[in-house]
C-alpha positions as a printed Julia matrix, in Angstrom:
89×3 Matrix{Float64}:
   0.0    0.0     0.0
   1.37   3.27   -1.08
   1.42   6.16    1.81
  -0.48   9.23    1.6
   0.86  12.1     0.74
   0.11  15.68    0.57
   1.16  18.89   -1.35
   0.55  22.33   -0.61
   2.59  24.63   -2.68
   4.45  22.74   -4.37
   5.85  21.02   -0.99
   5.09  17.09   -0.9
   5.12  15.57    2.96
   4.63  12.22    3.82
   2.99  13.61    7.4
   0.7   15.89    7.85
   1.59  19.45    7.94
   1.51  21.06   11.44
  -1.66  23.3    12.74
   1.11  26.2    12.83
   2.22  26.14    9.26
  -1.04  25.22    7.91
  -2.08  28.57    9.76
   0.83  30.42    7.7
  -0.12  29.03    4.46
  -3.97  29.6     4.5
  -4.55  33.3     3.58
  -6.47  35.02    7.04
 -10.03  35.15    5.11
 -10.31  31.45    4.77
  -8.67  30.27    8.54
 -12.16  30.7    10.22
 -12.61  27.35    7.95
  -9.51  26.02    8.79
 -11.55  23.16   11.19
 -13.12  21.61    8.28
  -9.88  20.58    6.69
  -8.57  19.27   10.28
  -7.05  16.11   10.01
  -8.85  14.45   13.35
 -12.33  16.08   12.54
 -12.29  14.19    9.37
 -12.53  10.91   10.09
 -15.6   11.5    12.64
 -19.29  10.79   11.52
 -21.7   14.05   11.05
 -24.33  14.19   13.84
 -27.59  12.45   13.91
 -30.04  14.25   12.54
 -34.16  13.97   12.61
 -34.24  12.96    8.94
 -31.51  10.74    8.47
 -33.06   7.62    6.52
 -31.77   4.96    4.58
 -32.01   4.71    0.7
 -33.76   1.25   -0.44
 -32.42   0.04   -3.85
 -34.21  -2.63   -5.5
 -33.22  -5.8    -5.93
 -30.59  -5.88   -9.0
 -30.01  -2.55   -8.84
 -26.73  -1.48  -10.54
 -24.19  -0.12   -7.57
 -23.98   2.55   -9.55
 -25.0    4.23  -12.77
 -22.71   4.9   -15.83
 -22.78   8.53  -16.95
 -21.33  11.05  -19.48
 -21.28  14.3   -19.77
 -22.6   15.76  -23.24
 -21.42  18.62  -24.46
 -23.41  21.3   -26.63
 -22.96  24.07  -28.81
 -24.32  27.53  -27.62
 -27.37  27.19  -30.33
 -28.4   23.57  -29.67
 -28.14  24.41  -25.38
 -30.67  27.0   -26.34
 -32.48  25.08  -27.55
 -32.43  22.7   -25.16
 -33.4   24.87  -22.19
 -36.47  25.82  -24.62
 -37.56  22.65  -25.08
 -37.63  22.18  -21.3
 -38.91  24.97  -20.56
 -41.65  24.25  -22.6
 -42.29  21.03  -21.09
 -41.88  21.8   -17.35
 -44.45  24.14  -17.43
């Protein structure tokens, strides 16, 4: 298994970067976030919450679902949002 490991400006560390230079690095209008990113908060569980509920798939059901992203030119995404539009309402 190949270890974590991390890079913040250009810097690569195989441990995680102390609370004091993280501080340094994260400009002073984002560090009032700086608890989201924390390294021991992130492995915790959210509160329970009222309407926490469990998701039933049917039997059979596909783990998950195969997507792709289509992309459109300016005219036909027009139209597009006309045509729904039209339908929705």
């Amino acid at each position: 298994m190949r270890p974590i490991s991390y890079t913040i400006i250009g810097r690569t560390a195989d441990a995680p970067i102390k609370p004091t230079l993280l501080k340094s690095l994260v400009p002073p209008q984002y560090q009032k976030h700086a608890h989201v990113f924390d390294d021991q908060e992130s492995k915790k569980f959210p509160p329970k919450r009222s309407w926490n509920h469990a998701i039933k798939l049917k039997v059979g059901a596909p783990a998950t679902l195969i997507s792709q992203n289509i992309c459109l030119s300016q005219v036909k995404l027009e139209e597009l949002q006309k045509f729904i539009k039209e339908h929705v309402e």
